[in-house]
C-alpha positions as CSV (number, residue, x, y, z in Angstrom):
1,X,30.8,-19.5,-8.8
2,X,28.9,-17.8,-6.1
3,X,25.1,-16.0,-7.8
4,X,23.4,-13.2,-5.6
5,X,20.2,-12.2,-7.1
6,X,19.2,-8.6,-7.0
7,X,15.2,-7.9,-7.1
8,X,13.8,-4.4,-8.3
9,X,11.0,-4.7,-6.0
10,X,11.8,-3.1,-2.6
11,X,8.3,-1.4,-2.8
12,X,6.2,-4.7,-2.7
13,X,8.6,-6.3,-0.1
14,X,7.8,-3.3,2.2
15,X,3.9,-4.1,1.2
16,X,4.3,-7.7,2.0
17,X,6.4,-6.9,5.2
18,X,3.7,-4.9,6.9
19,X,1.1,-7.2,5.5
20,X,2.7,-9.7,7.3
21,X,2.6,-7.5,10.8
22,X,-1.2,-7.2,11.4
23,X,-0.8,-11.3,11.1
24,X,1.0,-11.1,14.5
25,X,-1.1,-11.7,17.3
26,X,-0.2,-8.8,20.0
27,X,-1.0,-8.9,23.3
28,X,-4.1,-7.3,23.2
29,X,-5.4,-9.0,19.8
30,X,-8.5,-10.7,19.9
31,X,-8.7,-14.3,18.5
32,X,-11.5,-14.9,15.8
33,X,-13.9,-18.0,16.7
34,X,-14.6,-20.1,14.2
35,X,-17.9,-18.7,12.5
36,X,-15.5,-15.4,12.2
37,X,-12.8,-16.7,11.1
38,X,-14.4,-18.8,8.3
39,X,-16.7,-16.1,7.2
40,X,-13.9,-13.8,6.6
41,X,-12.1,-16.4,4.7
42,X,-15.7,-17.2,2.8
43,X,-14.9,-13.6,1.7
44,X,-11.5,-14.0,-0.3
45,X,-13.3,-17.1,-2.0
46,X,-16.1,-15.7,-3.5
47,X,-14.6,-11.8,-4.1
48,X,-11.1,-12.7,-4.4
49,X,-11.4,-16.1,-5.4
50,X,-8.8,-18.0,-2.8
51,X,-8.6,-21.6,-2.6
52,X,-7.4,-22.1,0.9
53,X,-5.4,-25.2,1.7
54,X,-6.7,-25.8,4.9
55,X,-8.2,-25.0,8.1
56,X,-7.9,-21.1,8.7
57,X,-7.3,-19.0,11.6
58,X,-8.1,-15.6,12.6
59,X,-7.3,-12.6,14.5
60,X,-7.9,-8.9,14.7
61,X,-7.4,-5.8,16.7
62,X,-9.0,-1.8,16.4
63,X,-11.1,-3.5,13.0
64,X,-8.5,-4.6,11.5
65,X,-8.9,-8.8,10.7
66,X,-6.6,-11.3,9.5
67,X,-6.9,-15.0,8.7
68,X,-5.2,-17.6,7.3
69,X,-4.4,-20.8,6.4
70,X,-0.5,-21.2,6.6
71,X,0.1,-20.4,2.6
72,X,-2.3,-18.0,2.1
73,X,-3.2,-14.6,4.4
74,X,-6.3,-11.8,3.9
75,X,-5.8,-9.2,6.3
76,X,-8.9,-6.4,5.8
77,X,-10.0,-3.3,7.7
78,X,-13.7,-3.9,8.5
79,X,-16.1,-1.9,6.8
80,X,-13.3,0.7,4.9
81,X,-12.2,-1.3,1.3
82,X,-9.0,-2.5,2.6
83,X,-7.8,-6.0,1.3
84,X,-4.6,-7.3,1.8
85,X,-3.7,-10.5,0.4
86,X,-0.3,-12.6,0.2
87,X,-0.1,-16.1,-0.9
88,X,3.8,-17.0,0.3
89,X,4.1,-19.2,-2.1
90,X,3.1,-17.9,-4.9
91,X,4.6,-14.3,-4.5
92,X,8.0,-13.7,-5.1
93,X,7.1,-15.5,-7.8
94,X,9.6,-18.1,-9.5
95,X,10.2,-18.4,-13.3
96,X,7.7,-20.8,-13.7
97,X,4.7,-18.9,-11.7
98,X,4.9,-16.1,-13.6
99,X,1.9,-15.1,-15.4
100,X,1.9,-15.4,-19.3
101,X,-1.1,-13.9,-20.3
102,X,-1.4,-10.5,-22.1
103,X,-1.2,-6.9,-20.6
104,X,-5.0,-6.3,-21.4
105,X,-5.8,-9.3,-19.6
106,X,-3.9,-8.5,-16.3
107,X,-6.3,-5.3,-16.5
108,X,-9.1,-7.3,-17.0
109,X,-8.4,-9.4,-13.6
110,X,-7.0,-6.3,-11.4
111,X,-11.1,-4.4,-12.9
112,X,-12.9,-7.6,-12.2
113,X,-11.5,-7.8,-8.7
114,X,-12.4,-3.7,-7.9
115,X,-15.8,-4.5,-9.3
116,X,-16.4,-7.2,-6.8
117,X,-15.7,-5.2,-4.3
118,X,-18.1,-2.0,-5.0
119,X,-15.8,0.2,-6.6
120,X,-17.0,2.8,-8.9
121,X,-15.9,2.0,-12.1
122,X,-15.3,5.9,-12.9
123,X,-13.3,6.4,-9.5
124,X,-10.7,4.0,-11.7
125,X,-7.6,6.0,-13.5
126,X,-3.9,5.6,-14.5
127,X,-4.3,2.0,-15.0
128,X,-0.5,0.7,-15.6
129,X,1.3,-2.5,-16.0
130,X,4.5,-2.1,-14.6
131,X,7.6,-5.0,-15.9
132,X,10.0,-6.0,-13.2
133,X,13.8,-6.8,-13.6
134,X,16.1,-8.6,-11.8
135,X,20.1,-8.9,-11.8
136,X,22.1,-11.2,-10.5
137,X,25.8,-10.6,-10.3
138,X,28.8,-13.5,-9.8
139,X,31.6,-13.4,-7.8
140,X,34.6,-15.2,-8.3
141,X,35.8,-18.2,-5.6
142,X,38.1,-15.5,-4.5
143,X,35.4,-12.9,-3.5
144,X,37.4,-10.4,-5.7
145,X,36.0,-10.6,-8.8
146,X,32.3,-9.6,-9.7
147,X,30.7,-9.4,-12.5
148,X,27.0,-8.1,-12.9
149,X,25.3,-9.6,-15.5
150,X,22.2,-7.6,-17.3
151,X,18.9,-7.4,-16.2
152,X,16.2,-9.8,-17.4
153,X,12.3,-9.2,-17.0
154,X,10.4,-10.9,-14.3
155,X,7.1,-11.0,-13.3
156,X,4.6,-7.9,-14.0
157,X,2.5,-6.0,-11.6
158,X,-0.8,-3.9,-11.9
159,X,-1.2,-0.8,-10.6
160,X,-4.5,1.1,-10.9
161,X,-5.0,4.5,-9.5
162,X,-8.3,6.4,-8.3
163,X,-9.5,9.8,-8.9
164,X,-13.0,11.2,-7.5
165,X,-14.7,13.9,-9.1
166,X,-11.6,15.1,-11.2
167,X,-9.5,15.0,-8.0
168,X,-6.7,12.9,-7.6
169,X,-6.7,10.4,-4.3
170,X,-2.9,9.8,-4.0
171,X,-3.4,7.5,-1.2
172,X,-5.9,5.0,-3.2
173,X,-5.0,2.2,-5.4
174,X,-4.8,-1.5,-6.4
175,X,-1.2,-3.2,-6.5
176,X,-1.8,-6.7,-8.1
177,X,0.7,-9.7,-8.7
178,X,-1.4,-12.7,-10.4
179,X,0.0,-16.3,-10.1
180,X,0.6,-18.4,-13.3
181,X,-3.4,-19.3,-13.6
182,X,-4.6,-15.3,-12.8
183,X,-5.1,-15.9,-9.4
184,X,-3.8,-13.1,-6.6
185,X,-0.5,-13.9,-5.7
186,X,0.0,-10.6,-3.7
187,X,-3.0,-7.7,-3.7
188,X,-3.0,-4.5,-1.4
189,X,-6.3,-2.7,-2.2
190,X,-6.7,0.7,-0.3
191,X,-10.0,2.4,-1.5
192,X,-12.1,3.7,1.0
193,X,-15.2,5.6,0.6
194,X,-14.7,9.4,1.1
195,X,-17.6,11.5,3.3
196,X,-19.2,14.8,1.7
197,X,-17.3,17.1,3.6
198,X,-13.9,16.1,2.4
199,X,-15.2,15.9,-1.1
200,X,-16.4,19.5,-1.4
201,X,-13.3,20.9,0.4
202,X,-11.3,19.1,-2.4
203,X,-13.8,20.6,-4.9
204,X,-12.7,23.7,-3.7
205,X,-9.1,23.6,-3.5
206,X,-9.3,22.7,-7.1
207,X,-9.7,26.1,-7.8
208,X,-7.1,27.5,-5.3
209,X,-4.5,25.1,-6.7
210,X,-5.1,26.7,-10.1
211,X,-4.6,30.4,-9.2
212,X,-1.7,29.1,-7.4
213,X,-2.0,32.6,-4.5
214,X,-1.6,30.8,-1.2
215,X,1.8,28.5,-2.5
216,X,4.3,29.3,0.5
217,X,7.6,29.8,-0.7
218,X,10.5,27.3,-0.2
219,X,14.3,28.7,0.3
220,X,16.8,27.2,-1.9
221,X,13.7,25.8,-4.4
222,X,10.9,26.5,-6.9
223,X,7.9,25.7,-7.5
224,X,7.6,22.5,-10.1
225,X,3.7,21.7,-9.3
226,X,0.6,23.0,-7.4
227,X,-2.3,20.4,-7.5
228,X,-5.8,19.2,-5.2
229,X,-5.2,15.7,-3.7
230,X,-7.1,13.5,-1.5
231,X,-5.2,12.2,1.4
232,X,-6.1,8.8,3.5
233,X,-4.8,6.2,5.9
234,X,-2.9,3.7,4.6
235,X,-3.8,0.0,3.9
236,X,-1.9,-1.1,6.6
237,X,-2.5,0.5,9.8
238,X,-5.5,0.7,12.6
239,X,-6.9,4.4,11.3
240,X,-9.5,5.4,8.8
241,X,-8.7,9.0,8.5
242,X,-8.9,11.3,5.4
243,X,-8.2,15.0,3.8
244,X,-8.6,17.4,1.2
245,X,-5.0,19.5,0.8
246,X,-3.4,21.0,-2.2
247,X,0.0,19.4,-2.8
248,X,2.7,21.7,-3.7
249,X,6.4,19.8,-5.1
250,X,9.3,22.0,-5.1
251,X,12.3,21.2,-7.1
252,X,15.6,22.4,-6.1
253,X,17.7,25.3,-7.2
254,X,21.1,23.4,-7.0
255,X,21.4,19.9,-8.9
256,X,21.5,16.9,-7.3
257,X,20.1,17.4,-4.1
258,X,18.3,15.1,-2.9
259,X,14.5,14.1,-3.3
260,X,12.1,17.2,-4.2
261,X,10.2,18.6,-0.8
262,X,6.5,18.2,-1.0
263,X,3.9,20.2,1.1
264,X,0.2,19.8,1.8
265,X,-2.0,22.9,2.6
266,X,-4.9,24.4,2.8
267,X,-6.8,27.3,1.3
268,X,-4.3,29.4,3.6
269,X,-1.3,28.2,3.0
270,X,-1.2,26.7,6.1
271,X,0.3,22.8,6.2
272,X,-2.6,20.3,6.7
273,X,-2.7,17.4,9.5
274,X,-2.0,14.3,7.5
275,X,-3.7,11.4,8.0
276,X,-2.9,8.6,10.6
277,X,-1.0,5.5,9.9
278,X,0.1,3.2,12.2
279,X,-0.5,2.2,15.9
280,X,1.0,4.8,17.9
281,X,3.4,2.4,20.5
282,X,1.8,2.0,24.2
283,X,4.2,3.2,26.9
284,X,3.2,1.1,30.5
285,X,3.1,3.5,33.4
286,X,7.1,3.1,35.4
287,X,5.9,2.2,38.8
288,X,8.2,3.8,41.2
289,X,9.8,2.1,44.4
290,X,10.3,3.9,47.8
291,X,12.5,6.6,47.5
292,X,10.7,8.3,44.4
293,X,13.3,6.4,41.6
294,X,11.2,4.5,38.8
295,X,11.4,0.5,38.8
296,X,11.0,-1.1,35.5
């Protein structure tokens, strides 16, 4: 009998994807020397508490560093409370790596680890523990046959949320996977520090968002919520950029159809400019040959 194993955790592999990009020198990254390199890595020891299994090596590009030791990879954005860190051996985890400890405790480690890196313990809300499943499914010799057998829990992961002066920053939050002994397995911690200005405009759009005046209507869909966010980058990506908006969720007239729409807008009604995520691609100049055609 042939097993294929199904794993309920599309989110974290996309986490640990990208993670994995900034690792990849491109052709304009800049190599870390040594003293870099080692500092950075000094870093996930005493905040993180790493145990690297060798000599690490570093890179980064636009603030954004990475180093690494084969097994184990930080990857950080200088300066803006963005950790990223996978240990590939430890996460997926197997049956046996799982942690075993209580639901309080994995709260304890994913606090402790905020704490260490300055974040204010009353920014910290909607702290969950979230069980993961997976399935596996057999198929007969002939390829025919399948039969999907029922889910069974697998490891668990944290998930702690952040919210600055009674305003919800959707963008911010810790995703932790511990290894059997507590230790980060997988961590992407995206909590930077907000400036004044985009603090008092989501002060103020608290206030709009309650009288609910400016929502823009949505054909074919009603309004299900009106409420202030805080937008930023994201942990992975080269840009530090954040906003106030008031998030508006519609939910369809006619059932199913599809995901709800979401909007973000200002005091106007007007959509907001979203933060920045990723490296927008360079395009090289086509040099052209004689005759005005472009040559690649």
């Amino acid at each position: 009998m042939k097993t294929i194993i199904y794993s309920a955790l599309s989110a974290l592999v996309l986490s640990v994807l990208l993670s994995g990009c900034a690792m990849e020198p491109r052709a304009d990254a800049r190599r870390l020397d040594d003293d870099q390199a080692n500092q950075l890595a000094a870093l996930g020891t005493n905040d993180f508490g790493i145990k690297w299994q060798g000599r690490v090596v570093g890179a980064g590009e636009h603030g954004v560093r990475a180093v690494t030791d084969g097994v184990t990879t930080l990857t950080t954005h200088t300066g803006h409370r963005v950790f990223i860190i996978h240990n590939r051996k430890e996460f997926p985890p197997s049956e046996g790596t799982s942690f075993n400890g209580s639901d309080t405790e994995l709260k304890s480690i994913g606090i402790k680890l905020l704490r260490a890196t300055g974040v204010k313990e009353e920014e910290i809300a909607d702290v969950q523990v979230l069980q993961q499943f997976t399935q596996s499914g057999e198929i007969g010799p002939v390829g025919k046959e399948v039969r999907v057998l029922p889910p069974q829990k697998s490891h668990r992961t944290l998930v702690i949320g952040r919210r600055v002066e009674g305003v919800e920053v959707v963008s911010s939050r810790l995703m932790l996977n511990v290894d059997g002994a507590g230790r980060v397995a997988f961590m992407e911690l995206a909590w930077p520090d907000l400036n004044r200005e985009v603090l008092d405009r989501a002060s103020r759009y608290l206030k709009v968002a309650e009288a609910k005046q400016v929502v823009p209507r949505l054909e074919g869909a009603e309004v299900e919520s009106v409420q202030a966010v805080i937008l930023h980058s994201p942990a992975v990506g080269f840009y530090n950029d954040a906003t106030a908006a008031i998030r508006v969720i519609y939910r369809p007239n006619a059932k199913p159809v599809g995901q709800k729409a979401v909007r973000y807008i200002d005091e106007r009604g007007e959509d907001v400019i979203l933060p920045r995520d990723l490296d927008h691609p360079r395009e090289e100049a086509l040099k052209r040959a004689e005759g005005g055609a472009p040559r690649q």
